[in-house]
C-alpha positions in Angstrom: 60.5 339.5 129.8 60.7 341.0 133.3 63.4 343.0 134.7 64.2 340.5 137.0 64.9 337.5 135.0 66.8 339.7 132.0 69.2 340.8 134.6 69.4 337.0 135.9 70.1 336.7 132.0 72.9 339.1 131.2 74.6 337.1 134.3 74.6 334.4 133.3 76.2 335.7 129.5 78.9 337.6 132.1 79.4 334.7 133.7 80.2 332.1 130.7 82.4 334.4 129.0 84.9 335.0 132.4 85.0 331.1 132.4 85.8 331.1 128.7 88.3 333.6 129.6 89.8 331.8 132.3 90.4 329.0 129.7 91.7 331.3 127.3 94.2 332.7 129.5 95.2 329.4 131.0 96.7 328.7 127.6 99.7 330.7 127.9 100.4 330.2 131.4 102.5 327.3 132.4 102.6 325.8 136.1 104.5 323.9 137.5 103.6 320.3 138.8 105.5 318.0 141.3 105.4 314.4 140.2 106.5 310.8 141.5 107.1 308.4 138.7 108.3 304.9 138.4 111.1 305.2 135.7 112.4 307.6 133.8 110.4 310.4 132.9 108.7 311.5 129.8 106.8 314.6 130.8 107.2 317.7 129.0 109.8 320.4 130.7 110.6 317.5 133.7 113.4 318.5 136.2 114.4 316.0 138.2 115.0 316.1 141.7 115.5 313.0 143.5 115.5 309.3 142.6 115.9 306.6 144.4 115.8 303.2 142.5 113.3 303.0 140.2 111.5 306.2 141.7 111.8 309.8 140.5 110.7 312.8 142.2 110.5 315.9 140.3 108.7 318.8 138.7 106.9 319.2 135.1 105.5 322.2 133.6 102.1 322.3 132.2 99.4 324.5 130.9 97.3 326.4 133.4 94.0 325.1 131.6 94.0 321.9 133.5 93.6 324.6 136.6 91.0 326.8 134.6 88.6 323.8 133.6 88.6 322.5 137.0 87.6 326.0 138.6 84.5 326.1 135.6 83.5 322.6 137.3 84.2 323.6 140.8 81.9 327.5 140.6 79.6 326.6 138.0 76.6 324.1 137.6 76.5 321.9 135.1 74.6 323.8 132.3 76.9 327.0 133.1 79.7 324.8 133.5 79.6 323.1 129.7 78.5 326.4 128.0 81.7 328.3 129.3 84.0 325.7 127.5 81.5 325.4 125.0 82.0 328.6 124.5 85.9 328.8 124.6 86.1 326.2 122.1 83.4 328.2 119.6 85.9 331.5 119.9 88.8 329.5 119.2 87.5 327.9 116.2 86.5 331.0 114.8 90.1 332.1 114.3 91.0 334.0 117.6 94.4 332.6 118.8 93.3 331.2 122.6 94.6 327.1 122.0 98.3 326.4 122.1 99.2 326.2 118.6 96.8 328.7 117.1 93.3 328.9 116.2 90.8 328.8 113.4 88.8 325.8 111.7 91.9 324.4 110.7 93.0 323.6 114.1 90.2 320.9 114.1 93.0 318.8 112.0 95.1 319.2 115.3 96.1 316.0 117.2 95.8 318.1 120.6 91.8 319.0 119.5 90.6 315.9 121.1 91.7 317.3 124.3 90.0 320.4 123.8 87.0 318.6 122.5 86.4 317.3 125.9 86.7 320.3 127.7 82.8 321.1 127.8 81.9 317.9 128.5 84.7 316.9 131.7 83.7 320.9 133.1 79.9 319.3 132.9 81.1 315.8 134.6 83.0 317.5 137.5 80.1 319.7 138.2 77.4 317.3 138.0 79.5 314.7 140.4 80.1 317.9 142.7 76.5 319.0 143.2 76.0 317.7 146.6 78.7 319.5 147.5 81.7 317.7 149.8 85.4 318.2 149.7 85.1 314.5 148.4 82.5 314.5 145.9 84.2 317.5 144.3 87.7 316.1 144.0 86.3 312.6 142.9 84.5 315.0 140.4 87.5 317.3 139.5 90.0 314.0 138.8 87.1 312.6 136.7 86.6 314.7 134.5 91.1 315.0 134.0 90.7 311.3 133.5 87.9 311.6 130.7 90.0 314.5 129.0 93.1 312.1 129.4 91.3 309.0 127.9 90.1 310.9 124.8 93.0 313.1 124.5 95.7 309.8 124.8 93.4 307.7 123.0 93.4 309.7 119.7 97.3 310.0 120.3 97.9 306.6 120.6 95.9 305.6 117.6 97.7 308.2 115.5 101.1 307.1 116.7 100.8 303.0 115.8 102.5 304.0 112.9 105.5 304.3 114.9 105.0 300.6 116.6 102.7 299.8 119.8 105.3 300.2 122.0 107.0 303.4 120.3 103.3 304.8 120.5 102.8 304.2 124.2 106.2 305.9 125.3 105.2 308.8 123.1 101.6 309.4 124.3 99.9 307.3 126.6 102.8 306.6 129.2 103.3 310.4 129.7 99.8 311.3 129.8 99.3 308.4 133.2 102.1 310.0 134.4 100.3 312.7 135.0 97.5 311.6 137.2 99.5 311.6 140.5 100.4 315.3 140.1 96.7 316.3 139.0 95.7 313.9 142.0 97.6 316.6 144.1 96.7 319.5 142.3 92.8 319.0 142.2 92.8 319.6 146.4 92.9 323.0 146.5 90.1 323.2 143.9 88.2 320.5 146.3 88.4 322.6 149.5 87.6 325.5 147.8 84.5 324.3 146.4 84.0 322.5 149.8 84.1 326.1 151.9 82.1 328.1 149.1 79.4 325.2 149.9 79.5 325.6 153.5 79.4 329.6 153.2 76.0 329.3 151.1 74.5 326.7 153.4 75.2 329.3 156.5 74.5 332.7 154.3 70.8 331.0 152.7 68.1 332.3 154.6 66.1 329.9 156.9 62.5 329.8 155.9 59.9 331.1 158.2 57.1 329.0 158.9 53.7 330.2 158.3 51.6 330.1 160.4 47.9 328.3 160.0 44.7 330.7 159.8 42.4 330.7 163.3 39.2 329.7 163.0 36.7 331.1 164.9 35.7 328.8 167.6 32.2 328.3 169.3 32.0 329.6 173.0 32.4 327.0 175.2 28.8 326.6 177.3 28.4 324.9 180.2 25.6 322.6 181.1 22.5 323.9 179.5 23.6 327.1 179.0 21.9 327.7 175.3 23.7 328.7 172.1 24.1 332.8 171.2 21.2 334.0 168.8 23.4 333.7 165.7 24.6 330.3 166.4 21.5 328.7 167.3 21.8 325.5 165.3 18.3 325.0 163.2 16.8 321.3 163.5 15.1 319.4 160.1 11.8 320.8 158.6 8.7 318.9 159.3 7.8 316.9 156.5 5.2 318.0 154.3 3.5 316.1 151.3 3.2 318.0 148.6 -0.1 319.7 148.6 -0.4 318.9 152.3 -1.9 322.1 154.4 0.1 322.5 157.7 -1.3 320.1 160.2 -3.3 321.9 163.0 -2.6 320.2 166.7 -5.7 317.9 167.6 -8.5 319.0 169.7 -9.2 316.4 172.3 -12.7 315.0 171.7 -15.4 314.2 174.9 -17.6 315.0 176.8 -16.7 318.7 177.9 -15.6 318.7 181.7 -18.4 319.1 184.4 -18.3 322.6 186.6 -19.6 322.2 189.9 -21.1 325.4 191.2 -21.2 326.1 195.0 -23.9 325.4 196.7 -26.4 328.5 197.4 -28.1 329.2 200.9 -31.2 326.8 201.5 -34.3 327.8 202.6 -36.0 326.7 205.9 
Protein backbone atom coordinates (compact mmCIF):
# COMPACT_ATOMS: atom_id res chain seq x y z
CA UNK A 1 0.00 0.00 0.00
CA UNK A 2 1.33 3.32 -1.01
CA UNK A 3 1.50 6.35 1.02
CA UNK A 4 -0.76 8.04 -1.04
CA UNK A 5 -3.70 5.93 -1.13
CA UNK A 6 -3.33 4.91 2.99
CA UNK A 7 -3.57 8.56 3.63
CA UNK A 8 -6.76 8.72 1.07
CA UNK A 9 -7.69 5.80 3.48
CA UNK A 10 -7.43 7.13 7.05
CA UNK A 11 -9.79 10.05 5.35
CA UNK A 12 -12.07 8.48 4.51
CA UNK A 13 -12.29 6.47 8.29
CA UNK A 14 -12.08 10.40 9.60
CA UNK A 15 -14.57 11.22 7.52
CA UNK A 16 -17.37 8.45 8.36
CA UNK A 17 -16.98 8.79 11.96
CA UNK A 18 -17.71 12.99 11.91
CA UNK A 19 -20.89 12.00 9.93
CA UNK A 20 -21.68 9.32 12.49
CA UNK A 21 -21.06 11.96 14.95
CA UNK A 22 -23.06 14.44 13.49
CA UNK A 23 -25.94 11.84 13.84
CA UNK A 24 -25.06 11.11 17.16
CA UNK A 25 -25.16 14.60 18.35
CA UNK A 26 -28.28 15.41 16.44
CA UNK A 27 -30.09 13.20 18.86
CA UNK A 28 -30.15 15.49 21.71
CA UNK A 29 -30.66 18.50 19.97
CA UNK A 30 -34.11 19.63 19.27
CA UNK A 31 -35.11 22.30 16.47
CA UNK A 32 -37.59 23.93 15.97
CA UNK A 33 -39.84 23.62 12.68
CA UNK A 34 -42.64 26.00 11.35
CA UNK A 35 -45.58 24.11 9.99
CA UNK A 36 -48.95 24.78 8.08
CA UNK A 37 -51.52 22.07 8.72
CA UNK A 38 -55.05 21.56 7.88
CA UNK A 39 -56.75 20.77 11.30
CA UNK A 40 -55.70 20.40 14.45
CA UNK A 41 -52.35 19.49 15.18
CA UNK A 42 -50.75 16.40 16.37
CA UNK A 43 -47.00 17.11 16.21
CA UNK A 44 -44.94 16.54 19.07
CA UNK A 45 -44.15 19.96 21.26
CA UNK A 46 -46.65 22.08 18.57
CA UNK A 47 -47.19 25.83 19.52
CA UNK A 48 -49.68 27.29 17.77
CA UNK A 49 -49.60 30.53 16.22
CA UNK A 50 -52.28 31.52 13.96
CA UNK A 51 -55.40 29.73 12.50
CA UNK A 52 -57.57 30.72 10.31
CA UNK A 53 -60.45 28.15 9.54
CA UNK A 54 -59.38 24.96 9.07
CA UNK A 55 -55.60 26.17 8.84
CA UNK A 56 -52.96 26.28 11.49
CA UNK A 57 -49.75 27.98 11.47
CA UNK A 58 -47.28 27.13 14.00
CA UNK A 59 -44.08 25.64 15.22
CA UNK A 60 -42.95 21.90 16.30
CA UNK A 61 -39.87 20.78 17.83
CA UNK A 62 -37.98 17.91 16.43
CA UNK A 63 -34.71 16.16 16.59
CA UNK A 64 -31.76 17.62 14.83
CA UNK A 65 -31.03 14.17 12.99
CA UNK A 66 -33.42 14.90 10.35
CA UNK A 67 -30.72 18.04 9.75
CA UNK A 68 -27.64 15.69 10.36
CA UNK A 69 -28.80 12.85 7.74
CA UNK A 70 -29.55 15.30 5.22
CA UNK A 71 -25.95 17.00 5.49
CA UNK A 72 -24.35 13.10 5.20
CA UNK A 73 -26.45 13.05 1.74
CA UNK A 74 -25.66 16.52 0.85
CA UNK A 75 -21.24 16.31 1.55
CA UNK A 76 -20.87 12.75 1.00
CA UNK A 77 -21.15 10.30 -2.01
CA UNK A 78 -23.14 7.59 -1.84
CA UNK A 79 -20.75 4.86 -0.56
CA UNK A 80 -19.44 7.45 2.18
CA UNK A 81 -22.72 8.57 2.63
CA UNK A 82 -24.44 4.95 3.77
CA UNK A 83 -21.26 3.89 5.75
CA UNK A 84 -21.46 7.07 8.06
CA UNK A 85 -25.08 5.97 9.15
CA UNK A 86 -24.08 2.63 8.85
CA UNK A 87 -21.80 3.35 11.08
CA UNK A 88 -23.91 5.37 13.65
CA UNK A 89 -26.39 2.68 13.79
CA UNK A 90 -23.44 -0.18 14.54
CA UNK A 91 -22.19 2.16 17.62
CA UNK A 92 -25.55 2.57 18.88
CA UNK A 93 -26.37 -1.11 18.83
CA UNK A 94 -23.42 -1.83 20.60
CA UNK A 95 -24.64 -0.23 23.84
CA UNK A 96 -23.38 3.46 23.57
CA UNK A 97 -26.34 5.72 24.33
CA UNK A 98 -26.49 8.01 20.72
CA UNK A 99 -30.65 7.02 19.80
CA UNK A 100 -33.35 8.83 21.76
CA UNK A 101 -34.31 6.24 24.15
CA UNK A 102 -31.02 4.55 24.78
CA UNK A 103 -28.92 2.04 23.10
CA UNK A 104 -27.79 -1.52 23.01
CA UNK A 105 -29.17 -4.66 21.05
CA UNK A 106 -32.23 -4.34 22.94
CA UNK A 107 -33.25 -1.21 21.30
CA UNK A 108 -33.82 -3.32 18.10
CA UNK A 109 -37.27 -4.17 19.92
CA UNK A 110 -37.84 -0.35 19.70
CA UNK A 111 -40.83 0.88 17.59
CA UNK A 112 -38.71 4.08 16.57
CA UNK A 113 -35.71 1.43 15.11
CA UNK A 114 -37.46 1.35 11.86
CA UNK A 115 -36.60 4.95 11.50
CA UNK A 116 -33.22 4.52 12.27
CA UNK A 117 -32.95 1.45 10.15
CA UNK A 118 -33.42 3.57 7.18
CA UNK A 119 -31.00 6.02 7.97
CA UNK A 120 -28.05 4.43 5.77
CA UNK A 121 -30.09 3.74 3.13
CA UNK A 122 -32.18 7.54 2.67
CA UNK A 123 -28.25 9.22 3.39
CA UNK A 124 -27.39 6.70 0.17
CA UNK A 125 -30.72 7.80 -1.85
CA UNK A 126 -30.21 11.63 -1.37
CA UNK A 127 -26.70 11.36 -2.41
CA UNK A 128 -27.15 9.19 -5.30
CA UNK A 129 -30.18 11.52 -6.67
CA UNK A 130 -27.77 14.54 -5.88
CA UNK A 131 -24.71 13.54 -7.85
CA UNK A 132 -25.15 15.74 -10.75
CA UNK A 133 -25.25 18.32 -8.57
CA UNK A 134 -28.18 21.18 -8.88
CA UNK A 135 -30.03 23.06 -6.12
CA UNK A 136 -32.94 20.87 -7.62
CA UNK A 137 -31.66 17.53 -7.87
CA UNK A 138 -30.34 17.84 -4.35
CA UNK A 139 -33.51 18.95 -2.57
CA UNK A 140 -35.63 16.44 -4.70
CA UNK A 141 -32.90 14.09 -3.23
CA UNK A 142 -32.81 15.44 0.36
CA UNK A 143 -36.99 15.25 0.65
CA UNK A 144 -36.66 11.67 -0.81
CA UNK A 145 -34.81 10.16 1.17
CA UNK A 146 -37.27 11.99 4.52
CA UNK A 147 -40.10 10.43 2.59
CA UNK A 148 -38.43 6.82 2.50
CA UNK A 149 -37.47 7.25 6.27
CA UNK A 150 -41.21 8.52 6.86
CA UNK A 151 -42.76 5.55 4.86
CA UNK A 152 -40.86 2.87 6.85
CA UNK A 153 -40.78 4.63 10.07
CA UNK A 154 -44.95 5.32 9.86
CA UNK A 155 -45.53 2.16 8.21
CA UNK A 156 -44.19 -0.06 11.14
CA UNK A 157 -46.19 2.43 13.50
CA UNK A 158 -49.22 2.08 11.92
CA UNK A 159 -49.13 -1.63 11.75
CA UNK A 160 -48.30 -1.77 15.43
CA UNK A 161 -51.07 0.60 16.39
CA UNK A 162 -54.29 -1.42 14.54
CA UNK A 163 -54.69 -2.70 17.84
CA UNK A 164 -56.05 0.51 18.75
CA UNK A 165 -58.60 0.65 15.54
CA UNK A 166 -57.62 2.05 11.87
CA UNK A 167 -58.59 5.26 12.56
CA UNK A 168 -57.11 5.46 16.25
CA UNK A 169 -53.85 4.25 14.50
CA UNK A 170 -53.69 6.82 11.82
CA UNK A 171 -54.19 9.89 14.32
CA UNK A 172 -51.47 8.31 16.37
CA UNK A 173 -48.76 7.68 13.71
CA UNK A 174 -49.26 8.24 10.20
CA UNK A 175 -51.32 11.65 10.27
CA UNK A 176 -48.49 13.25 12.34
CA UNK A 177 -45.69 11.92 10.53
CA UNK A 178 -47.49 13.72 6.79
CA UNK A 179 -47.73 16.49 8.76
CA UNK A 180 -44.43 16.84 8.68
CA UNK A 181 -43.47 16.93 5.07
CA UNK A 182 -44.34 20.74 4.55
CA UNK A 183 -41.88 21.80 7.32
CA UNK A 184 -39.05 19.32 6.02
CA UNK A 185 -40.11 20.63 2.49
CA UNK A 186 -38.93 24.06 3.99
CA UNK A 187 -36.21 22.87 5.93
CA UNK A 188 -34.27 20.75 3.17
CA UNK A 189 -33.47 24.36 1.16
CA UNK A 190 -30.71 25.42 2.96
CA UNK A 191 -29.23 21.95 2.73
CA UNK A 192 -30.06 22.26 -1.24
CA UNK A 193 -28.24 25.57 -1.78
CA UNK A 194 -25.49 24.50 0.14
CA UNK A 195 -24.80 21.49 -1.68
CA UNK A 196 -25.67 23.62 -4.85
CA UNK A 197 -22.68 26.33 -4.08
CA UNK A 198 -20.14 23.58 -2.72
CA UNK A 199 -20.83 22.12 -6.42
CA UNK A 200 -20.26 25.26 -8.14
CA UNK A 201 -17.01 26.02 -5.96
CA UNK A 202 -15.43 22.57 -7.14
CA UNK A 203 -16.46 23.02 -10.76
CA UNK A 204 -14.47 26.61 -10.60
CA UNK A 205 -11.46 25.38 -8.14
CA UNK A 206 -10.85 21.75 -10.51
CA UNK A 207 -8.07 22.33 -12.63
CA UNK A 208 -8.61 22.60 -16.41
CA UNK A 209 -6.72 20.03 -18.27
CA UNK A 210 -3.93 21.00 -20.52
CA UNK A 211 -3.93 19.57 -23.83
CA UNK A 212 -1.01 17.70 -25.06
CA UNK A 213 0.32 18.40 -27.64
CA UNK A 214 0.97 15.81 -30.71
CA UNK A 215 4.73 14.62 -31.41
CA UNK A 216 6.40 16.45 -34.86
CA UNK A 217 7.41 14.37 -37.26
CA UNK A 218 10.16 15.02 -39.23
CA UNK A 219 9.17 16.14 -42.59
CA UNK A 220 10.90 15.73 -46.02
CA UNK A 221 12.43 19.02 -47.52
CA UNK A 222 10.31 20.36 -49.84
CA UNK A 223 12.22 20.15 -53.55
CA UNK A 224 11.35 21.98 -56.31
CA UNK A 225 11.21 20.67 -59.88
CA UNK A 226 13.93 18.12 -60.27
CA UNK A 227 15.82 19.16 -57.55
CA UNK A 228 16.96 15.36 -56.28
CA UNK A 229 16.42 13.94 -52.86
CA UNK A 230 19.45 14.46 -49.93
CA UNK A 231 21.87 11.39 -49.85
CA UNK A 232 20.12 9.85 -46.83
CA UNK A 233 16.70 10.10 -48.26
CA UNK A 234 17.30 8.85 -51.63
CA UNK A 235 14.37 6.51 -52.03
CA UNK A 236 15.85 2.86 -53.37
CA UNK A 237 13.68 1.40 -56.43
CA UNK A 238 12.87 -2.77 -56.65
CA UNK A 239 15.83 -5.21 -57.16
CA UNK A 240 16.18 -6.67 -60.57
CA UNK A 241 14.77 -9.96 -60.66
CA UNK A 242 16.95 -12.81 -60.53
CA UNK A 243 16.18 -16.63 -60.99
CA UNK A 244 17.69 -18.57 -58.68
CA UNK A 245 21.01 -19.73 -59.88
CA UNK A 246 20.83 -16.98 -62.63
CA UNK A 247 24.51 -15.15 -63.00
CA UNK A 248 23.93 -11.30 -63.32
CA UNK A 249 23.00 -10.59 -66.89
CA UNK A 250 25.89 -8.74 -68.78
CA UNK A 251 24.46 -5.84 -71.23
CA UNK A 252 24.46 -7.20 -75.01
CA UNK A 253 27.17 -6.54 -77.40
CA UNK A 254 25.72 -5.48 -80.69
CA UNK A 255 26.53 -8.07 -83.31
CA UNK A 256 27.78 -6.97 -87.18
CA UNK A 257 29.89 -6.26 -89.33
CA UNK A 258 32.45 -3.88 -87.37
CA UNK A 259 32.14 -0.26 -88.81
CA UNK A 260 34.33 0.71 -91.81
CA UNK A 261 37.34 3.52 -91.18
CA UNK A 262 38.02 5.47 -94.09
CA UNK A 263 41.67 6.70 -94.08
CA UNK A 264 42.57 9.99 -95.82
CA UNK A 265 43.72 9.82 -98.89
CA UNK A 266 47.74 10.02 -99.32
CA UNK A 267 49.61 12.31 -101.94
CA UNK A 268 49.49 10.60 -105.55
CA UNK A 269 52.24 10.21 -107.66
CA UNK A 270 52.59 11.89 -111.14
Amino acid sequence: MTPGSERSRVLKLLRMALFASFTALGTFVAVPLPYLIMGHSHLPNAEEWAAWHALSLGLYTTSAQTLALGVAGTLLNPVMAFASQALYLLIGLAGLPIFADGGGPGYLHSPHFPFLLMFPFAAWLSAKIARSGGFRRRWWGLMAAQVLVIAVGAGAEFAGDLGYGLQEAWKLTAWPMMQTLPSLMLAMIPLAVLGAVGDRWRRVMRPVPQPVAAPERDSLPERTGSQPLPVGRQIAGPPDRLKLGEAPRKPKAIEGPPPRISLPDGPQDS
